[in-house]
C-alpha positions in Angstrom: 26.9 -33.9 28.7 30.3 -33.7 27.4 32.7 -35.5 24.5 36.2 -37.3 25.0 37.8 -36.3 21.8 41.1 -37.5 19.8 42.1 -34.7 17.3 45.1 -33.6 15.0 47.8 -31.7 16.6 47.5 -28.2 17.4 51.1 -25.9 16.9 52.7 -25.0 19.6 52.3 -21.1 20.9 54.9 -20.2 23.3 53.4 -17.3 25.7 55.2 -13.9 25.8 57.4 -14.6 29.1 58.3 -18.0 27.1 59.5 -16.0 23.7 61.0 -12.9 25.7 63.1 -15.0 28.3 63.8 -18.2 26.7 63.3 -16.9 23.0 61.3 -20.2 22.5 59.8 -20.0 18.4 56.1 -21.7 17.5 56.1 -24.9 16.6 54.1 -25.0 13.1 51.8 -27.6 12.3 53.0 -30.3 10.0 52.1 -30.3 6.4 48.8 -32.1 5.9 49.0 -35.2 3.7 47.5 -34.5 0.4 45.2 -37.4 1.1 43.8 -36.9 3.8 41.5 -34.4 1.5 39.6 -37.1 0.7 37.4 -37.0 3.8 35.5 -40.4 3.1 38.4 -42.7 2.4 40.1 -41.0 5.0 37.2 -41.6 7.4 37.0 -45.3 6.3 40.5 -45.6 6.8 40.0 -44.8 10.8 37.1 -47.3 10.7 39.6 -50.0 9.5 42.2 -48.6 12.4 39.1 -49.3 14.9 38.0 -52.8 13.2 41.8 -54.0 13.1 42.4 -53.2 16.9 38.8 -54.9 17.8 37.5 -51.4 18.7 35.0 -52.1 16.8 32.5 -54.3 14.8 33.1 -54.5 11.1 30.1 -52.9 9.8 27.5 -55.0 7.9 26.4 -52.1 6.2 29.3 -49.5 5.1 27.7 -45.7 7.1 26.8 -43.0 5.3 27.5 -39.2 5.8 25.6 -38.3 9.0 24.6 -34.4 8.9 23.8 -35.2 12.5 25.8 -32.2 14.7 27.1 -33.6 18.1 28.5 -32.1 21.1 31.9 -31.4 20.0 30.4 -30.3 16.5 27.4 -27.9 17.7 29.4 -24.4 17.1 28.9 -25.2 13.3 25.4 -25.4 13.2 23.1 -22.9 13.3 19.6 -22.3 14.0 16.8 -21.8 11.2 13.6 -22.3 12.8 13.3 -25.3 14.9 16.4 -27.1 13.4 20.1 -27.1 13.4 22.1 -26.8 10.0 25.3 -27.0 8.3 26.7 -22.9 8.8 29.4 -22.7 6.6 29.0 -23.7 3.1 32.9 -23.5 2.3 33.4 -25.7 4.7 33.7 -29.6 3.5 32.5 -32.1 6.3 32.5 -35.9 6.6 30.7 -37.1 9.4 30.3 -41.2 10.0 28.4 -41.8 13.5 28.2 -45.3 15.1 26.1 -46.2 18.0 27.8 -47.5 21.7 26.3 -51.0 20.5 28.9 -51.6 17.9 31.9 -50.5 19.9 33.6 -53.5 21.5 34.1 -54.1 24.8 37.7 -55.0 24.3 38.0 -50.6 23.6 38.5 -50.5 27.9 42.3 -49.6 27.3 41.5 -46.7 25.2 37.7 -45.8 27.3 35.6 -47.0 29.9 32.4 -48.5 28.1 29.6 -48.5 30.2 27.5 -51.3 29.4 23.5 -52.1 30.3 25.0 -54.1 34.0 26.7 -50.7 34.9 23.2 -48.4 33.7 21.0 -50.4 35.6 21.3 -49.6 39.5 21.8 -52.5 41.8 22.3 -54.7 38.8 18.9 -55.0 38.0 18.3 -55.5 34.6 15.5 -55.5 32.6 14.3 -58.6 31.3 15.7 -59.5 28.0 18.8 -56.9 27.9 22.5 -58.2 27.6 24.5 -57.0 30.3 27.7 -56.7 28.1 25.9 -54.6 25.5 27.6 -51.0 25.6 25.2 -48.3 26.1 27.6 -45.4 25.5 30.0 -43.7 24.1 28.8 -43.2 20.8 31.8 -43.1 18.2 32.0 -40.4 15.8 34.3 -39.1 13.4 34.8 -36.4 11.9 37.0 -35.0 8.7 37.1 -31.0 7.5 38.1 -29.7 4.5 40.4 -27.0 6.7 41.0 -26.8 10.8 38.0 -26.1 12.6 37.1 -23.9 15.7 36.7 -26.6 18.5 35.1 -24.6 21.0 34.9 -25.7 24.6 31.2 -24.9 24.9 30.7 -24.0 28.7 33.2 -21.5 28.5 32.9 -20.2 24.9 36.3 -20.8 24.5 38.3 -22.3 21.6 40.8 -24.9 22.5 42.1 -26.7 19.5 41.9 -26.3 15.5 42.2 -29.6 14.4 41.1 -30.9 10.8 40.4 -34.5 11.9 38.9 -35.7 15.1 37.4 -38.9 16.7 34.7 -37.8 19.2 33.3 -40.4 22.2 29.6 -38.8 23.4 28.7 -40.2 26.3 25.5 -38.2 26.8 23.5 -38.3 30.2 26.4 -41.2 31.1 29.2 -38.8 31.1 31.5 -37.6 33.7 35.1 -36.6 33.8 36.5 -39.7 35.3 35.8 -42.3 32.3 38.2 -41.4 29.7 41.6 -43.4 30.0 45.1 -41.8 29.9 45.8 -41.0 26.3 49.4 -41.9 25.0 51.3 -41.9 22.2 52.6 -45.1 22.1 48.6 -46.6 21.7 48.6 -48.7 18.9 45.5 -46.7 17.7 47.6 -43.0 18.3 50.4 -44.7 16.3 48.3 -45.5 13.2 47.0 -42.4 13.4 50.2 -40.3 13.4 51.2 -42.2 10.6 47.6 -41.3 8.3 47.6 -38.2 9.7 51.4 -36.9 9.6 51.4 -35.4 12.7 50.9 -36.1 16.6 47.4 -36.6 17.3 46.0 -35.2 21.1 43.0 -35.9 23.2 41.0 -33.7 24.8 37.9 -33.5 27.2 35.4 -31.7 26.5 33.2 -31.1 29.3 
C-alpha cells in the first residue's frame, strides 16, 4: 500500500548546525489565498486543472463530498466500533475521490497508470476487459480548513503540514518505482502555484 501525494509547501526549518554556522532564518509559509477557504470551489477548480491538461475525464456527474478516509488521510479517523470516522470536528474537510477508470492515459508524464494489459500476467486478459482501461491510481483530493498532520504511517512520523493535497492510491498495485519525477515547471505544478500561492511538493508515502 502506499500514496504518491502532491501537497502545499511546507516552510523551511533550518537545523541547529544550519542556524549556528550559517545563521540561515525559516522560511515562513506564504499567506494563504483568502479563497482557497472555500474547499469545494477550490476542489473543483483542481478538477478543471486535471480536465484542461487531459488528466482526466470531465465528469458526467459533478462528485460529491466523499467522507471516505484513504491512505494518506487515515491519521484523522478514528475508530468507534467497527468503523472509521471523521476525529476532529473543528476541522473542515473536502474530500472528492475518482476512480483509476476516469484518469486518462495521457497522465504518464505526471504517473505511471497501470492499466488491465499490465495487471493481467503474461497479457492474458479476461474476456471482455479493455486493455487501456487504468486500474489504478485512484485520484483524490483533498482541501482542510487549516494544515493538517500528514503522517508517514510506517514510521509514525509527520512529514509535511500541508492544507491542500492531491493524493494517487495505488493500493495492492503500488510500489516505489511508479511515480514520475515531480517538477516545477509541470504545467499542472504551475496552475497550482498560481491557485495555491505558494510552491506545491510531492511526496511518497510508502
Amino acid at each position: 500500500m502506499g500514496s504518491f501525494v502532491i501537497i502545499t509547501e511546507e516552510p523551511y526549518e533550518p537545523g541547529w548546525l544550519t542556524r549556528n554556522l550559517f545563521g540561515a532564518t525559516a522560511r515562513p509559509r506564504p499567506p494563504r489565498p483568502a479563497e482557497t477557504l472555500d474547499l469545494e470551489k477550490t476542489a473543483f477548480q483542481i478538477v478543471d486543472f486535471f480536465v484542461a491538461h487531459d488528466y482526466l475525464h470531465q465528469p458526467l456527474v459533478p462528485p460529491q463530498h466523499s467522507r471516505e478516509a484513504t491512505y494518506a488521510t487515515q491519521c484523522l479517523f478514528t475508530r468507534s466500533g467497527d468503523q472509521l470516522v471523521w476525529a476532529d470536528p473543528t476541522l473542515e474537510w473536502f474530500h472528492l475521490a475518482f476512480e483509476p477508470r476516469c484518469l486518462r492515459l495521457d497522465i504518464h508524464p505526471l504517473l505511471q497508470p497501470v492499466t488491465n494489459e499490465d495487471a493481467w500476467p503474461d497479457g492474458q486478459l479476461a474476456e471482455g476487459l479493455d486493455p487501456h482501461e487504468i486500474v489504478a491510481p485512484m485520484l483524490d483530493i483533498h482541501l482542510f480548513s487549516r494544515p493538517i498532520d500528514l503522517v508517514e504511517i510506517p514510521y509514525d512520523a509527520t512529514v509535511a503540514h500541508p492544507w491542500a493535497m492531491i493524493e494517487f492510491q495505488y493500493g495492492e498495485f503500488f510500489h516505489p518505482g511508479r511515480p514520475r519525477a515531480w517538477t516545477e515547471e509541470q504545467p499542472l505544478a504551475i496552475d497550482l502555484a498560481k491557485l495555491f500561492g505558494c510552491r506545491v511538493e510531492a511526496r511518497l508515502l510508502t
